[in-house]
C-alpha positions as a Markdown table, in Angstrom:
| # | Residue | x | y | z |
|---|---|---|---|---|
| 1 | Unk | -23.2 | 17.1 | -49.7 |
| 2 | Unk | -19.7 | 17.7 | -49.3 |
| 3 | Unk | -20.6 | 20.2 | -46.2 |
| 4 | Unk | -22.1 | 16.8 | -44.8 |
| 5 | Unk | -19.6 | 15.0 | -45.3 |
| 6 | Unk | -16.8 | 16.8 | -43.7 |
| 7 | Unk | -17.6 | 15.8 | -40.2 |
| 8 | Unk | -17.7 | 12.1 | -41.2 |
| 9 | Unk | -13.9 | 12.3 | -43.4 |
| 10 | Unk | -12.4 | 14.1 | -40.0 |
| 11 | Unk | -13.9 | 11.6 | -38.1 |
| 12 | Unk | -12.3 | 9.0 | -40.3 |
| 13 | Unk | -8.6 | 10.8 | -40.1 |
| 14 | Unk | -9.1 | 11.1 | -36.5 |
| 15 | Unk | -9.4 | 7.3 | -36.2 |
| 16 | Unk | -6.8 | 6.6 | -38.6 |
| 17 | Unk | -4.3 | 8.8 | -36.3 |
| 18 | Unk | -5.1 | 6.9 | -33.2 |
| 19 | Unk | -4.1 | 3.5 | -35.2 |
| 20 | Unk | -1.6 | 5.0 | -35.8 |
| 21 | Unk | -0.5 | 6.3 | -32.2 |
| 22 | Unk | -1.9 | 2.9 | -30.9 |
| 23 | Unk | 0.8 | 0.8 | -33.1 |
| 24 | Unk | 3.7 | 3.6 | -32.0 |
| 25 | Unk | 2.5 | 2.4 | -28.4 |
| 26 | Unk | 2.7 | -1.6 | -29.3 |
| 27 | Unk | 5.9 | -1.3 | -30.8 |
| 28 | Unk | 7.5 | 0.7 | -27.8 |
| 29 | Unk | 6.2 | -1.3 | -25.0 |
| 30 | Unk | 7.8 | -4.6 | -26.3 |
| 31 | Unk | 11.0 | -2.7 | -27.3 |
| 32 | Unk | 10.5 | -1.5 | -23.6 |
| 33 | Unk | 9.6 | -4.9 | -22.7 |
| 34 | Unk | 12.9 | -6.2 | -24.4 |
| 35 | Unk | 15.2 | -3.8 | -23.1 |
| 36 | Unk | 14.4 | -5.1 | -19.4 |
| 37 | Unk | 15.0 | -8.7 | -20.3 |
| 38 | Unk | 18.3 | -7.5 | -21.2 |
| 39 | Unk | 18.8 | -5.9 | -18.0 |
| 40 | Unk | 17.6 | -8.7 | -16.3 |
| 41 | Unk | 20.2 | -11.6 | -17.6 |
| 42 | Unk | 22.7 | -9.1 | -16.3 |
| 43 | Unk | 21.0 | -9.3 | -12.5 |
| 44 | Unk | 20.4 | -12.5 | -10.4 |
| 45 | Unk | 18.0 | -12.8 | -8.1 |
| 46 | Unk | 14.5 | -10.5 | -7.7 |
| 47 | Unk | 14.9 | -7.9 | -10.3 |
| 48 | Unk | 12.4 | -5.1 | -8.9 |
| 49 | Unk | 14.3 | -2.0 | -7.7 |
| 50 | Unk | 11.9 | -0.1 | -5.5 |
| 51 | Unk | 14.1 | 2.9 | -5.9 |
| 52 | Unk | 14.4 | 2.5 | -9.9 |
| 53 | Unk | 10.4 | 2.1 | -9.9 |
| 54 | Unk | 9.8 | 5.5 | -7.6 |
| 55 | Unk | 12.6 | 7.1 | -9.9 |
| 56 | Unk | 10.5 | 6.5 | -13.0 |
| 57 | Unk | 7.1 | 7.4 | -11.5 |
| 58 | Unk | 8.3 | 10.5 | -10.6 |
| 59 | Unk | 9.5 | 11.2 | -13.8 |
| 60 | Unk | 7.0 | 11.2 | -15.3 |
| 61 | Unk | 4.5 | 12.5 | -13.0 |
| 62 | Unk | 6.6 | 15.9 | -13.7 |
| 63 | Unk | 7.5 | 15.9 | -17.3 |
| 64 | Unk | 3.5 | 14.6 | -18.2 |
| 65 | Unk | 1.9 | 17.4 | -20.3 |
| 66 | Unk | -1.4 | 16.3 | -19.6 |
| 67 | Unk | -4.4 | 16.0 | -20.5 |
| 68 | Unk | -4.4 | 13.0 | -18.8 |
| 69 | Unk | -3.7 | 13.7 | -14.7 |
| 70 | Unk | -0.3 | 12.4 | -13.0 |
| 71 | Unk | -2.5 | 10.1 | -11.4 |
| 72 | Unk | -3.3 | 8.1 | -14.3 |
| 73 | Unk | 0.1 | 8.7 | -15.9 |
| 74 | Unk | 1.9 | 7.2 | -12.9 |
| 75 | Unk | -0.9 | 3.9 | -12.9 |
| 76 | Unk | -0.1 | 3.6 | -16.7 |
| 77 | Unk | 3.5 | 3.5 | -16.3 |
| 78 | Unk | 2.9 | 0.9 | -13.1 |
| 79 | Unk | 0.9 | -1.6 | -15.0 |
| 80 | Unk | 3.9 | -1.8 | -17.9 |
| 81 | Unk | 6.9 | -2.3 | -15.5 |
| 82 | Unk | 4.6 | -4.7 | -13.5 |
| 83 | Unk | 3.9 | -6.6 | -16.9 |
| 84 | Unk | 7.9 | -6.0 | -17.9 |
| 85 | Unk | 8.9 | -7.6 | -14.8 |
| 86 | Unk | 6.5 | -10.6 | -15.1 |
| 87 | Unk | 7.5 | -11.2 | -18.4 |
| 88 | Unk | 10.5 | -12.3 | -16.9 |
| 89 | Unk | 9.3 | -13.9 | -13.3 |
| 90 | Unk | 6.5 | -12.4 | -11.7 |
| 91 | Unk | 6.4 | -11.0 | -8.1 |
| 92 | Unk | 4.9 | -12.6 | -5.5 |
| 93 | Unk | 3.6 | -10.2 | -2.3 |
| 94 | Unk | 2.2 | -12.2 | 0.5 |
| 95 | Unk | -0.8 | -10.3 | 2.1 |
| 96 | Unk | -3.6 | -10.4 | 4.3 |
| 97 | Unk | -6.2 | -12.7 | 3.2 |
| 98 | Unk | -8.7 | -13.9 | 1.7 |
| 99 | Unk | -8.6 | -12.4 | -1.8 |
| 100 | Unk | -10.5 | -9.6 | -1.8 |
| 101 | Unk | -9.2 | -7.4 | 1.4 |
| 102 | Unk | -7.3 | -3.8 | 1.0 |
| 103 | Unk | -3.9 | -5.5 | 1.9 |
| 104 | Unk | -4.6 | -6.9 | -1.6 |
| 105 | Unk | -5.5 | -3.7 | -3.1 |
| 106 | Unk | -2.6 | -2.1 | -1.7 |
| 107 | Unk | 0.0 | -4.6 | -2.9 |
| 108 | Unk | -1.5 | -4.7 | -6.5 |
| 109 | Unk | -1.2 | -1.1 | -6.4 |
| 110 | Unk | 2.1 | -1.0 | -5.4 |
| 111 | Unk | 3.3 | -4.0 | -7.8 |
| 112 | Unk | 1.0 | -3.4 | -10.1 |
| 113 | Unk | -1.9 | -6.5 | -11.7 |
| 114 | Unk | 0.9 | -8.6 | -13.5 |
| 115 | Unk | 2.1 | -9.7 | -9.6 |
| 116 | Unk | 1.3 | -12.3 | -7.6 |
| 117 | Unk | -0.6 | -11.9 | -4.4 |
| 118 | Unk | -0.4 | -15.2 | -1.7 |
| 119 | Unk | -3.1 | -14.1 | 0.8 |
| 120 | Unk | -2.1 | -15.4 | 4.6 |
| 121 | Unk | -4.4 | -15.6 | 7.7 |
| 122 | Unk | -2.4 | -13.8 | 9.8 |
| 123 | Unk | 0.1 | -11.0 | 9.8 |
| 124 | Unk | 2.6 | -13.7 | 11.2 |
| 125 | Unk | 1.9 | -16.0 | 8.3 |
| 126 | Unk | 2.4 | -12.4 | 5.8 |
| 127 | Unk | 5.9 | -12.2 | 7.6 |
| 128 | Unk | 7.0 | -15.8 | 7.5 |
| 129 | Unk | 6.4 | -16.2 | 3.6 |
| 130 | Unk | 9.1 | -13.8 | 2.8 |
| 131 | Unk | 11.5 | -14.6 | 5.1 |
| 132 | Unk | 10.8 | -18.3 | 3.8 |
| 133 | Unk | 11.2 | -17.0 | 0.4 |
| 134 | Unk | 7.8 | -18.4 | -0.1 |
| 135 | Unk | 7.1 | -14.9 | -1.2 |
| 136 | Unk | 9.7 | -11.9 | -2.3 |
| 137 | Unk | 7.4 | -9.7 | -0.4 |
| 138 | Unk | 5.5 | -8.7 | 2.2 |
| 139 | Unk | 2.9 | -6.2 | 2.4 |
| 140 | Unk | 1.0 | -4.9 | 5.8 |
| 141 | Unk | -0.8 | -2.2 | 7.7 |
| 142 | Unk | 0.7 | 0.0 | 10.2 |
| 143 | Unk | -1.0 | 2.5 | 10.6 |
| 144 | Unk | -4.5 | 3.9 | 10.1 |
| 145 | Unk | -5.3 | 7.8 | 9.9 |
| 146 | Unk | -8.5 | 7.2 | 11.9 |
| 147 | Unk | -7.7 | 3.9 | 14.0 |
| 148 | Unk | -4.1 | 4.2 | 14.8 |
| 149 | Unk | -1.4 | 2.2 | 14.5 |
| 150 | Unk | -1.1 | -1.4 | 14.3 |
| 151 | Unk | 0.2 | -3.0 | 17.0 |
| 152 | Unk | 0.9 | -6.3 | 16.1 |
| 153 | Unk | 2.8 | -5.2 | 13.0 |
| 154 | Unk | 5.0 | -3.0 | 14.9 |
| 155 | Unk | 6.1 | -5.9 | 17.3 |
| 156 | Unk | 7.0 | -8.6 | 14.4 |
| 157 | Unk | 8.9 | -5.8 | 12.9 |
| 158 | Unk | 10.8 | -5.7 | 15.9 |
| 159 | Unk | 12.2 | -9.6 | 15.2 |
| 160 | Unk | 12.2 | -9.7 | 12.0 |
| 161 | Unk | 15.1 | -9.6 | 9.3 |
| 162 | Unk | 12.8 | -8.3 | 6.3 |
| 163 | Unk | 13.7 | -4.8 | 5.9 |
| 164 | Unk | 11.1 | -2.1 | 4.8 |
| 165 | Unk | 11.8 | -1.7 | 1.3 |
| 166 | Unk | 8.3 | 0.5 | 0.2 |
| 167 | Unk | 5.4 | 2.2 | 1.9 |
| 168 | Unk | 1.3 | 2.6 | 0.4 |
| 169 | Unk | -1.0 | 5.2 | 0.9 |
| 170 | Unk | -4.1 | 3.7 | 0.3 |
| 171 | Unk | -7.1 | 5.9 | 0.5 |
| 172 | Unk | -9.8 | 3.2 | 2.3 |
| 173 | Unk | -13.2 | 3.5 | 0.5 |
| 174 | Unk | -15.9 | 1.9 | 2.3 |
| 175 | Unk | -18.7 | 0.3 | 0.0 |
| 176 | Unk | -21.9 | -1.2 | 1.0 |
| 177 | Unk | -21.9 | -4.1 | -0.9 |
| 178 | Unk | -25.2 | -6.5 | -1.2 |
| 179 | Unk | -26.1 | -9.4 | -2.9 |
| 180 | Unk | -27.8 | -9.4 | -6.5 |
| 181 | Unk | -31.6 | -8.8 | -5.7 |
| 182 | Unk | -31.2 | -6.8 | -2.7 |
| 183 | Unk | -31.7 | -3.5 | -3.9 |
| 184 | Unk | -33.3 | -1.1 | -0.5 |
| 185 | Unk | -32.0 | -0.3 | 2.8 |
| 186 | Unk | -34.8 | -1.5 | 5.1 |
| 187 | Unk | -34.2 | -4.7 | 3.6 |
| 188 | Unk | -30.8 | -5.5 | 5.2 |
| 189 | Unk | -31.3 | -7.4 | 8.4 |
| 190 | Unk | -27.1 | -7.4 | 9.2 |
| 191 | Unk | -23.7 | -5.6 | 8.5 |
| 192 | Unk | -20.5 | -7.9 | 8.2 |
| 193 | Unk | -16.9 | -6.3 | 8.0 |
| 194 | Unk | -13.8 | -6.0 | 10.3 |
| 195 | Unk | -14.0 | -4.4 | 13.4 |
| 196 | Unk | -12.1 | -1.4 | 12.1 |
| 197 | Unk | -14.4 | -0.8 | 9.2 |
| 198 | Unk | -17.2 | -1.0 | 11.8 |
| 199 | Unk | -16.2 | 1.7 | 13.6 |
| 200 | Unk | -15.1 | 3.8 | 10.4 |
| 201 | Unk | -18.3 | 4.2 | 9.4 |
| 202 | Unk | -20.7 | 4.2 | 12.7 |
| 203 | Unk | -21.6 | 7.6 | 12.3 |
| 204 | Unk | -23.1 | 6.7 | 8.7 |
| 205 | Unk | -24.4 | 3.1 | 10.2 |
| 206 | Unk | -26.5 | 4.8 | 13.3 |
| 207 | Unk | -27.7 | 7.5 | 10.6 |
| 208 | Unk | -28.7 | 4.8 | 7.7 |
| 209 | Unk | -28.9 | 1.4 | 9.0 |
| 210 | Unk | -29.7 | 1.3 | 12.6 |
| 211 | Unk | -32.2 | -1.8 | 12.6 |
| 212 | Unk | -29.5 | -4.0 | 11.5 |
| 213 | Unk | -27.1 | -6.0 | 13.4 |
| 214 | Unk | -23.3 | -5.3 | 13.0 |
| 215 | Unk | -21.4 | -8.1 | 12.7 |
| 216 | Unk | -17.4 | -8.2 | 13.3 |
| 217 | Unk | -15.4 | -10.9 | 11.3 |
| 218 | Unk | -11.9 | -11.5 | 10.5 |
| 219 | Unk | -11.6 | -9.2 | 7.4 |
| 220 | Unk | -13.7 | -7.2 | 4.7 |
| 221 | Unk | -13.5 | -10.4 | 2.3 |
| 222 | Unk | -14.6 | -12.5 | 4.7 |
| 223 | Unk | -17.7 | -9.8 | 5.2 |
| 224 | Unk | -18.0 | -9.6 | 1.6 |
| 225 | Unk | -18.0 | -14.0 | 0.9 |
| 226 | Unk | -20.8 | -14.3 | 3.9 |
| 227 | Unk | -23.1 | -11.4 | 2.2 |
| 228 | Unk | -22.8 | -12.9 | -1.0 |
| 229 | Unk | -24.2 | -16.1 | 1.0 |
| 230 | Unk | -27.0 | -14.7 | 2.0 |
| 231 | Unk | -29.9 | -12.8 | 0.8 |
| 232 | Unk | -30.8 | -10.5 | 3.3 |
| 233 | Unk | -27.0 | -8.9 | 4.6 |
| 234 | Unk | -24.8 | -6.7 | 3.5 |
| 235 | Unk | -20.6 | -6.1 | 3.7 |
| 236 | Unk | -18.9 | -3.3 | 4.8 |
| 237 | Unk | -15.6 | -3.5 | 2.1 |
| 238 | Unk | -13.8 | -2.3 | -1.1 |
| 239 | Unk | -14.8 | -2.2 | -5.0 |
| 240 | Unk | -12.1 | -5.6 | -5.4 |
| 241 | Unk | -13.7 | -7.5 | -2.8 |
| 242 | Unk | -17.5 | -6.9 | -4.4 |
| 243 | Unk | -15.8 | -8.3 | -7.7 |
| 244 | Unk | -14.3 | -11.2 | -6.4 |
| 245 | Unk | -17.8 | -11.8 | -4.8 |
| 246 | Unk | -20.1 | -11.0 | -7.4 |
| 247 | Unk | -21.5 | -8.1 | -5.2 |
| 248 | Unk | -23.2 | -4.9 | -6.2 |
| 249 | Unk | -22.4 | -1.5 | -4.7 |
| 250 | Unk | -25.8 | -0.4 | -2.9 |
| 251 | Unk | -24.0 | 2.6 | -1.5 |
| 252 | Unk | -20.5 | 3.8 | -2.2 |
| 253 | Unk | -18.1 | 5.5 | 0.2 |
| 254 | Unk | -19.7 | 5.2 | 3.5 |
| 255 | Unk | -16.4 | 5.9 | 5.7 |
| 256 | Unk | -17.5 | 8.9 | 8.0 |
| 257 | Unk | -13.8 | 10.4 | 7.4 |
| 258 | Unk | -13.3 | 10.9 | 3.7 |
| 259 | Unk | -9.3 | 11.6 | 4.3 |
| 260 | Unk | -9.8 | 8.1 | 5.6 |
| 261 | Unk | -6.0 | 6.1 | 4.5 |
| 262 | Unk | -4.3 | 3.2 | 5.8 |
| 263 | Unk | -0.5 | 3.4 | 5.1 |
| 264 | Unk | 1.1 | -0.6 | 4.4 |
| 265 | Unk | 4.8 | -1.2 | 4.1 |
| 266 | Unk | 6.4 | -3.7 | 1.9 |
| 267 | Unk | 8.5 | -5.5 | 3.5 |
| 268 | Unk | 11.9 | -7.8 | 1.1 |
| 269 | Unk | 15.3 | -8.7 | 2.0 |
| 270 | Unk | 17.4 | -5.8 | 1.5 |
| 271 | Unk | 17.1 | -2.1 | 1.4 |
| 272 | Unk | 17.5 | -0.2 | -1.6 |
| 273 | Unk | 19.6 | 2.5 | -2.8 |
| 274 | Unk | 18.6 | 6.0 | -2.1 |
| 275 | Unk | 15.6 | 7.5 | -4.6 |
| 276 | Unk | 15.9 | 11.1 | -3.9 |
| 277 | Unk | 13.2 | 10.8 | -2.1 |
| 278 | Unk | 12.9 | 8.5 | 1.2 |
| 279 | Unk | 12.6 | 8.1 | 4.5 |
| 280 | Unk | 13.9 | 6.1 | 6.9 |
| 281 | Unk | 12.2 | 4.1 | 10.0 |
| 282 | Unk | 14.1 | 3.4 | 13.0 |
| 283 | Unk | 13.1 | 1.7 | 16.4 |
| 284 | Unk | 15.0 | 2.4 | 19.6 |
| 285 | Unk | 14.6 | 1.7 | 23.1 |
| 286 | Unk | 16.2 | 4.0 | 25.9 |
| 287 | Unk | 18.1 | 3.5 | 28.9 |
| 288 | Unk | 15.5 | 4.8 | 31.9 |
| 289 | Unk | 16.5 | 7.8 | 33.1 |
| 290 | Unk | 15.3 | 11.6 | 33.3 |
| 291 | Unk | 15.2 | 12.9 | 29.9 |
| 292 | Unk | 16.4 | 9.9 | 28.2 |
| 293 | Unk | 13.9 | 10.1 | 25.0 |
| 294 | Unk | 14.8 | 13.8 | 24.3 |
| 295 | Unk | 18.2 | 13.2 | 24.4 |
| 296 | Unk | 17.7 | 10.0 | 22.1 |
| 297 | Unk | 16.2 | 12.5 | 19.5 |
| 298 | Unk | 18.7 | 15.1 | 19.8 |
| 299 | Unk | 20.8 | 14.4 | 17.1 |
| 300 | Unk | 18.0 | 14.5 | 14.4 |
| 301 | Unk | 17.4 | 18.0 | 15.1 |
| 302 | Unk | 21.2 | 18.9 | 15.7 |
| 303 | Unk | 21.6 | 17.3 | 12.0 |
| 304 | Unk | 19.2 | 18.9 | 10.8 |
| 305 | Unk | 16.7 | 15.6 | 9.7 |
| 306 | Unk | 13.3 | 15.9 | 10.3 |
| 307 | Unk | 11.3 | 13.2 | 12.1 |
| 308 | Unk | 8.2 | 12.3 | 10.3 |
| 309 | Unk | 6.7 | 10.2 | 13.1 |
| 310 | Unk | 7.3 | 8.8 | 16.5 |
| 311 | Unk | 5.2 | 6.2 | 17.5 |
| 312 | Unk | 5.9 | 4.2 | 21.5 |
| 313 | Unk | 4.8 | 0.7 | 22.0 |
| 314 | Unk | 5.4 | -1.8 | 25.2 |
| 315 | Unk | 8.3 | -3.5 | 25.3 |
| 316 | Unk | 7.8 | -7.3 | 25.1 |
| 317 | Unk | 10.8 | -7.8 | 27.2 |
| 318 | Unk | 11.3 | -5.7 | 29.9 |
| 319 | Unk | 8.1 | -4.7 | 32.4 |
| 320 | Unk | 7.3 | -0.9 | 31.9 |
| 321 | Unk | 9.3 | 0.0 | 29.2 |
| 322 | Unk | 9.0 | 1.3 | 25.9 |
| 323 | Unk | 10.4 | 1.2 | 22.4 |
| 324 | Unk | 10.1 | 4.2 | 20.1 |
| 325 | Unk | 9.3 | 3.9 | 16.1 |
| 326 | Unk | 10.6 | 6.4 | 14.1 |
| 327 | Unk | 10.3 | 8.0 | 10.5 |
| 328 | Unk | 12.8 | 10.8 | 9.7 |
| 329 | Unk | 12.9 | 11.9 | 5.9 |
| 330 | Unk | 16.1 | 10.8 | 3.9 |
| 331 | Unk | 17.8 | 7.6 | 3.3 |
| 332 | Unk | 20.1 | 5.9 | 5.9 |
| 333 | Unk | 23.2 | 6.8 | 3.3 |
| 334 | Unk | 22.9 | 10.4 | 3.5 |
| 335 | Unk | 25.4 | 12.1 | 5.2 |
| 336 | Unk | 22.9 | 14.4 | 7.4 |
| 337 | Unk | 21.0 | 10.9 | 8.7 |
| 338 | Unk | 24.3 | 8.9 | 9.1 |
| 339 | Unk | 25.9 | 10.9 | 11.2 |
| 340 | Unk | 22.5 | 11.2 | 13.7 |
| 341 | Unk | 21.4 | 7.4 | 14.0 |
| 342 | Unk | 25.5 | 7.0 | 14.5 |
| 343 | Unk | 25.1 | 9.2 | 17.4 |
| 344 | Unk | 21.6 | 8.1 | 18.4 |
| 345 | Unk | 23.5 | 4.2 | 18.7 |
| 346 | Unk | 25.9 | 5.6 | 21.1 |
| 347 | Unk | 23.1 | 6.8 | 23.0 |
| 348 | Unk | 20.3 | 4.2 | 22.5 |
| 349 | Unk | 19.8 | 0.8 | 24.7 |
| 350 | Unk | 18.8 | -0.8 | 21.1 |
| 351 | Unk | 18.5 | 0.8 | 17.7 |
| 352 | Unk | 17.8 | -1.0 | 14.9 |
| 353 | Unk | 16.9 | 0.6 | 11.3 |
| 354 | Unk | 13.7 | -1.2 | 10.1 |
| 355 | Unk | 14.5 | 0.4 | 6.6 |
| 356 | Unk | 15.2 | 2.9 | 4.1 |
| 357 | Unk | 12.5 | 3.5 | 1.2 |
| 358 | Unk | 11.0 | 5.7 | -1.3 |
| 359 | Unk | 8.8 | 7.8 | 0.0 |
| 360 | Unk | 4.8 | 7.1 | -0.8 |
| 361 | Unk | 2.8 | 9.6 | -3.1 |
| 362 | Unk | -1.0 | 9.5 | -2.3 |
């Protein structure tokens, strides 16, 4: 009897030490909770530090013993300074709408589920809510791993005064979401999702679904609110856009590239102090002339700061000529990437420095 009843007592203990932990936890989050209140009646304003937040996620990404991965270390730390900061005021990030798109997904992973998300129909609407201070924030796309970058972004950086304050790497899992009751795939007559999406996953789509019609809309949500509609289509989006819809996942992770990521910035009204590790994005325009660009991008190798990416785009002003957008790793304060964007000015028809941030983790 008392052989049988071993496994039950340690079962018992076991439980009575997680209550125990789980109670430890409680009481530490609040006194966490408290301490940032007291930091913020000491600050005015917004009271997210991007570089404070990319500070503490590093930490303990490298001091976490495991079991658990980094991965879900880092999201469990997220979610309590999201929920310490809301405690306070929570943050709003204006985003490509409606709810449900991975402009969403991105900003609630970077500000975690306690924040706010405004979704806009346009990129120009995403911009003009912070610069209104409608929002503090502003998340979009630039770039795509497998579609590019994004053009219109790039320009309304140009004009605006938001400075880039964060970036996301956000790994774009494509679902094929159907409606409750619609269970095969010779039963799907059409395919709505964004034109992107549509072309991320044609390869799979000619393979698996070529008797339906492919239908381009104005974003994954909006494919995922006209599938729920009806009973014989399906959507082309992510997980959070099937829950906002009340779709079911008929076949997960369609994208023909898995390595498939979209990289957003976040846009606010200053930039931050330096994180120990950030990167800095520029965009300049040269005077034209033989060998103008290489000598524009001279002083980053002479300094010894490596450039990250280098993207051209039209210029909106001027027929036939380009501006340049470029990353280089380090924050505009250090010494090293001072002294070369003071030297690329002197050379440069136009610099401006779009921002200086912490540097994304995938």
């Amino acid at each position: 009897m008392a052989d049988d009843q071993k496994p039950e007592k340690t079962l018992q203990s076991l439980r009575q030490e997680i209550d125990r932990i789980d109670l430890e936890i409680l009481r530490l989050i609040n006194e966490r909770a408290r301490a940032a209140g007291d930091i913020g009646r000491l600050k005015t304003g917004v009271l997210y530090r991007p570089e404070r937040e990319a500070q503490v996620l590093r930490g303990v990404r490298e001091n976490n013993p495991g079991p658990l991965s980094g991965d879900t270390i880092a999201f469990l730390f997220r979610e309590i300074m999201s929920a310490c900061l809301a405690h306070e005021r929570p943050i709003t990030a204006a985003c490509l709408g409606p709810s449900g798109t991975y402009s969403e997904a991105a900003a609630v992973r970077h500000f975690g589920h306690a924040a706010r998300t405004l979704g806009c129909a346009t990129l120009e609407d995403v911009f003009r809510a912070a610069e209104t201070g409608k929002s503090d924030f502003a998340v979009v796309p630039v770039e795509n791993s497998t579609e590019g970058a994004v053009g219109r972004t790039l320009d309304l950086m140009i004009e605006t005064p938001l400075k880039v304050c964060g970036e996301i790497q956000l790994r774009i899992r494509h679902q094929l979401l159907v409606p409750p009751g619609l269970s095969e795939l010779k039963a799907v007559r059409r395919v709505y999702s964004h034109s992107q999406s549509l072309g991320q996953c044609q390869h799979w789509l000619n393979a698996n679904l070529p008797q339906a019609e492919r239908v381009a809309v104005a974003s994954n949500a909006e494919a995922a609110r006209l599938a729920a509609e009806s009973g014989d289509a399906a959507a082309i989006a992510g997980e959070l856009a099937g829950e906002r819809y009340g779709l079911n996942v008929l076949v997960p992770n369609i994208e023909d590239e898995a390595s498939n990521t979209t990289r957003f910035l976040v846009l606010g009204p200053e930039i931050p102090g330096p994180s120990g590790r950030d990167k800095t994005s520029l965009v300049l325009a040269t005077r034209n002339r033989p060998g103008a660009i290489h000598e524009l991008l001279t002083p980053l190798a002479q300094h010894g700061v490596s450039m990250t990416r280098l993207e051209s785009r039209p210029s909106r002003t001027v027929l036939w000529e380009y501006v340049f957008f470029v990353d280089v790793e380090g924050h505009c304060s250090d010494a090293a990437v001072a002294a070369a964007i003071a030297e690329i000015e002197e050379k440069a028809s136009y610099c401006k420095v779009l921002g200086c941030y912490p540097a994304a983790a995938l």
